[in-house]
N, C-alpha and C positions, 0 to 999 in steps of 0.2 A: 800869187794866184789863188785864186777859190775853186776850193774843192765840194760838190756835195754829197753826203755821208745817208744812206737810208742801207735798209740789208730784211731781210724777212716776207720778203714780197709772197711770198708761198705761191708763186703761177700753180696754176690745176687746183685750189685750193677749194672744197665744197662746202659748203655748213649745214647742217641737217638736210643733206641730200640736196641743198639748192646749188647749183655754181653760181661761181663767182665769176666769170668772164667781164661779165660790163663791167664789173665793179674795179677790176685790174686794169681795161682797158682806160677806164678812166685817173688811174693811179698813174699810168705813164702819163696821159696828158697833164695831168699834176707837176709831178714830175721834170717832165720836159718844157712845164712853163716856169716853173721853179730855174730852170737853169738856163733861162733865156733874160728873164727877167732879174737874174744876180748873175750874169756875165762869168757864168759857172765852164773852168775850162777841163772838170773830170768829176765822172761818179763813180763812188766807194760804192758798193752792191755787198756788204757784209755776210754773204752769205745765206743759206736757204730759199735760193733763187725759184725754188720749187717745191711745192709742197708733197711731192714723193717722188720718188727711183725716176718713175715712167706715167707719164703724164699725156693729156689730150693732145690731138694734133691744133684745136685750139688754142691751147695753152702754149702751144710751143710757138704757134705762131703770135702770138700777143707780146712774149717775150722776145720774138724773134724782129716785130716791128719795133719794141723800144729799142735794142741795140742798133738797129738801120738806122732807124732818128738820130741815134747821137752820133752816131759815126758819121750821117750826112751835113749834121752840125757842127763840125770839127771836135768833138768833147770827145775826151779818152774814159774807154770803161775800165774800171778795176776790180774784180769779182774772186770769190773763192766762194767754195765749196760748204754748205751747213749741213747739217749730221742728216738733212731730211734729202738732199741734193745726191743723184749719181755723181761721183765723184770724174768718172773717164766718161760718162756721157756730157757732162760742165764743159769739162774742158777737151774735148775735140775739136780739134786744126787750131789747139791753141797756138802752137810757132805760127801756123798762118797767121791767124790773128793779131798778135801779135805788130806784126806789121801796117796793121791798121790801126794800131794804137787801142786794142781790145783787149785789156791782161787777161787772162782767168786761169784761176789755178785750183786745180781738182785735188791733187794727195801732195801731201808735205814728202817734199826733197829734204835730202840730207845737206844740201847747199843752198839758201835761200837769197840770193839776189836781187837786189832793189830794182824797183822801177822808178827810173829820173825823170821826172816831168820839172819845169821848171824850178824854183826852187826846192821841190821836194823830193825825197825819196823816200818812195813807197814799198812795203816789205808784203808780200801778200801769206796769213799764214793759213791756210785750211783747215777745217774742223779732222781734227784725228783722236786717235785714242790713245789709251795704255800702250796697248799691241804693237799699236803700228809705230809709235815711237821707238820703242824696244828694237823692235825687228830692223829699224835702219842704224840703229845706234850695238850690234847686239855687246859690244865689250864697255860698254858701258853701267851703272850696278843702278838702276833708279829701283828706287823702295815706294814712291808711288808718284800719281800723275802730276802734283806740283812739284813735284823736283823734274818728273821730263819736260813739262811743259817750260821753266825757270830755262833747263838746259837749250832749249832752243832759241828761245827769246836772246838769252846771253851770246850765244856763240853769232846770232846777228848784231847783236851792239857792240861786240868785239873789234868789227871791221866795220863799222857803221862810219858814216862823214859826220863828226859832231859839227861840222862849219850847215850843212846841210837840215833841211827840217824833215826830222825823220818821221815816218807814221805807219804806225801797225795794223792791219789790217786783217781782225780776227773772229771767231766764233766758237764763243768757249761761256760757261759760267761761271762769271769771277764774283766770289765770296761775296755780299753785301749786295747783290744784284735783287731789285726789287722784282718780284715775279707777278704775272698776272694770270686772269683766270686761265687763257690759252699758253700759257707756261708751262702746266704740269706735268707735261714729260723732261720739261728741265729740272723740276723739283726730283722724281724719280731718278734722276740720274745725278747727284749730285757727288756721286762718287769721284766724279770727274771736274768739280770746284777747281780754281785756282785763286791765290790770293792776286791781287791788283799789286804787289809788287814783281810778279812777273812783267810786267809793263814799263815799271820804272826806268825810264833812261831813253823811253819814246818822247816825241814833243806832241804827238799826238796818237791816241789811241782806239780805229776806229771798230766798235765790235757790232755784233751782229748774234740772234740766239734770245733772249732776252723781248720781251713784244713793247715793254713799255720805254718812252725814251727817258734816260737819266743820265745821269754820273757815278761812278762807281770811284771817282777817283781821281786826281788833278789829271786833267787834259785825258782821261779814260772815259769814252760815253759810250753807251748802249742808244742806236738811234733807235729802238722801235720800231712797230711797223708802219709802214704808210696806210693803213687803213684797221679799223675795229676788227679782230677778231672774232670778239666775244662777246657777250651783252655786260660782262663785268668789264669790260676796257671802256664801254662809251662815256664814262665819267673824265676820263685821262683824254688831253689834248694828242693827237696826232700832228708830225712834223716829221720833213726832211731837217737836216742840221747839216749846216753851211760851217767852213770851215776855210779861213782865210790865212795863209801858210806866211805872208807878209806881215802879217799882225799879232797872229796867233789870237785871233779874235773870235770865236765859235757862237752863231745865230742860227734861227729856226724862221722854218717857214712853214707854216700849217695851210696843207692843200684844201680846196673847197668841192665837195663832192656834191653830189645828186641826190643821195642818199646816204642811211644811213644805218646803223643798226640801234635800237631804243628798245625800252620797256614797257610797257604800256600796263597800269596796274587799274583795278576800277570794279566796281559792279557792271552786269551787264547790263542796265539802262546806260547808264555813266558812257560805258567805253562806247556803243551803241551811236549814241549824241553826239559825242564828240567826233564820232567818224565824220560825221555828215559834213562836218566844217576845218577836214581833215586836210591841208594841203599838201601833206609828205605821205602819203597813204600809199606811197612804194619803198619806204624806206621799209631793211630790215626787222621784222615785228617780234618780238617777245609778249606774247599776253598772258597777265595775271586775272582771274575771276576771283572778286573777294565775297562775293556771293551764290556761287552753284559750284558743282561739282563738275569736274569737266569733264563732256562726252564726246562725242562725233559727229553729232547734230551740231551741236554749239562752236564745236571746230571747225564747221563746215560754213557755219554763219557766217563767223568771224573772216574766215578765207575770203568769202566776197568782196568784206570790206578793206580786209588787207589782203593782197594777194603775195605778198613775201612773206606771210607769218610763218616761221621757223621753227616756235615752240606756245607751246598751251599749255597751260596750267590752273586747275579748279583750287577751289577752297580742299583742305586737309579737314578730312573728316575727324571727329572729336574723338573718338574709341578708335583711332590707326594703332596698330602695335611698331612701339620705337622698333628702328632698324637702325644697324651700325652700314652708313653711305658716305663713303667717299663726295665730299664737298671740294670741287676741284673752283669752287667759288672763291674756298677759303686754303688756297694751298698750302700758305706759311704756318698754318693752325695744324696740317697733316702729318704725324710719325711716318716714318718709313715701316714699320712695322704694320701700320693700320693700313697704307698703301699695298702691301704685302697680302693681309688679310683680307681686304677686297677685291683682291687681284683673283684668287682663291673661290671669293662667293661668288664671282661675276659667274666661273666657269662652274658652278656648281658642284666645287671640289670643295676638302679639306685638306688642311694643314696637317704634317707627321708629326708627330713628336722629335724626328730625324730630322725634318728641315727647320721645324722651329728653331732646335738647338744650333744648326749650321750658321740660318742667317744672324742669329744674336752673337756667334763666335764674329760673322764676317762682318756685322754690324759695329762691331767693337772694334776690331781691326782699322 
């Protein structure tokens, strides 16, 4: 059977104050022609099905007509929870569901149960923490989050069908995960790493968390998200990843959108000109001015001719005094420490000498 694998939809998701509605709405039609056109008989939904707690009634409804589509298409969904998802709002009347062939699982049980769809069996695991692992396990001694995380995974391969094709179904940051510029709250939190051998002993490993699509590891992917982010992702191909449980053969399929998110870089004649014979002039706009300073006249121009433009940006005046700024462009270049210190300047606070010394103890730790 073929499975298809996407997770990080972020429904209710804004970006500089713009939503995203069409643009999701079009992600499911993507989507759903993805799995019509590869005779696709379930979708993995890896998690972060929402981009926070409590989201629009649009939102809800956009996400609510992809699941009616596949359930009216006979496709089985398979869903957990991502650290950005209500966890008990995910999965409400999940038993009911259930019965419609709809998995979704909001907080990690202490007994994990496969879901059998034809030749596979599917583990759903949900984004959890430290804590919560502790608290269902409490006689148990974990020292930190990859040995709970290890404990879990194990105690399902334990009872696992090795005759059967097993696949995990998770949202976690595993060591070696390439991050992108909408990442950096994964970067922040990387207290909560695991290595990719917690995974070992899956035939396939479908995660979610992570925006860009890769591998982290035999038969371990991160599918990405189904659409750009951030203006640092439009260089990275976007794809659902198809996942054929008879073959063990894993393909992609990159959806074709309407728009898009881009940079547009230029003097203002330059960018100007080329609007005029501008055929995507809705797609998501980033403008760079390499010749004036940017004001609100000039942002106001621009808006005309793009009406999605998102961000503006003038030339850097030649006498600016350097400032220490969080580059969330450049995540993998970022200390925790400097992340820490900006967290600080944003609020227009300082650092104690009491916390400095705290987080360089907990830092080492």
């Amino acid at each position: 059977m073929k499975l298809l694998h996407t997770s990080d939809i972020h429904y209710g998701l804004s970006l500089n104050e713009m939503p995203f509605d069409d643009v999701q709405n079009e992600v499911n039609e993507q989507l759903l022609k993805a799995v019509r056109e590869n005779n696709v008989e379930g979708v993995i939904i890896a998690g972060d099905v929402f981009d926070r707690p409590v989201v629009s009634h649009k939102a809800l409804a956009i996400y609510d007509k992809l699941i009616t589509d596949l359930y009216n298409m006979g496709v089985s969904v398979f869903a957990i929870a991502g650290n950005h998802d209500a966890p008990e709002r995910l999965a409400l009347l999940g038993g009911l569901l259930s019965n419609s062939n709809i998995f979704i699982s909001g907080k990690l049980t202490q007994e994990i149960s496969p879901v059998c769809v034809g030749n596979a069996d599917i583990y759903l695991i949900p984004y959890f923490n430290f804590d919560m692992v502790k608290s269902l396990y409490p006689d148990e001694k974990f020292e930190n989050y990859q040995q709970a995380f290890g404990f879990v995974t194990q105690k399902i391969l334990e009872k696992a069908d090795k005759s059967r094709f097993n696949i995990a179904v998770s949202h976690c940051f595993v060591i070696g995960g390439q991050l992108s510029d909408s990442d950096h709250s994964a970067r922040i939190g990387q207290a909560l790493a695991v290595s990719s051998k917690v995974f070992e002993g899956f035939d396939y490993t479908a995660l979610g968390h992570l925006h860009g699509p890769h591998f982290v590891g035999e038969n371990i992917r991160y599918s990405g998200t189904p659409f750009p982010y951030s203006f640092n992702e439009t260089g990275g191909e976007k794809t659902f990843t198809i996942i054929d449980t008879e073959t063990n053969e894993v393909t992609t399929v990159t959806p074709e959108y309407s728009c898009t998110l881009r940079t547009i870089v230029g003097t203002t004649d330059e960018i100007t000109e080329n609007a005029e014979k501008d055929e995507h002039k809705n797609d998501f706009v980033k403008i760079q001015l390499t010749d004036k300073f940017a004001t609100g006249e000039l942002y106001n121009f621009f808006k005309k001719l793009y009406p999605n433009l998102l961000s503006f940006e003038g030339k850097i005046r030649a006498d600016a005094v350097t400032s220490s700024v969080l580059r969330i462009d450049r995540p993998n270049e970022v200390s925790e420490y400097e992340i820490l210190e900006n967290y600080f300047s944003d609020r227009e606070d300082q650092l104690s000498d009491f916390e400095r010394e705290w987080f360089s103890k907990a830092l080492e730790e």
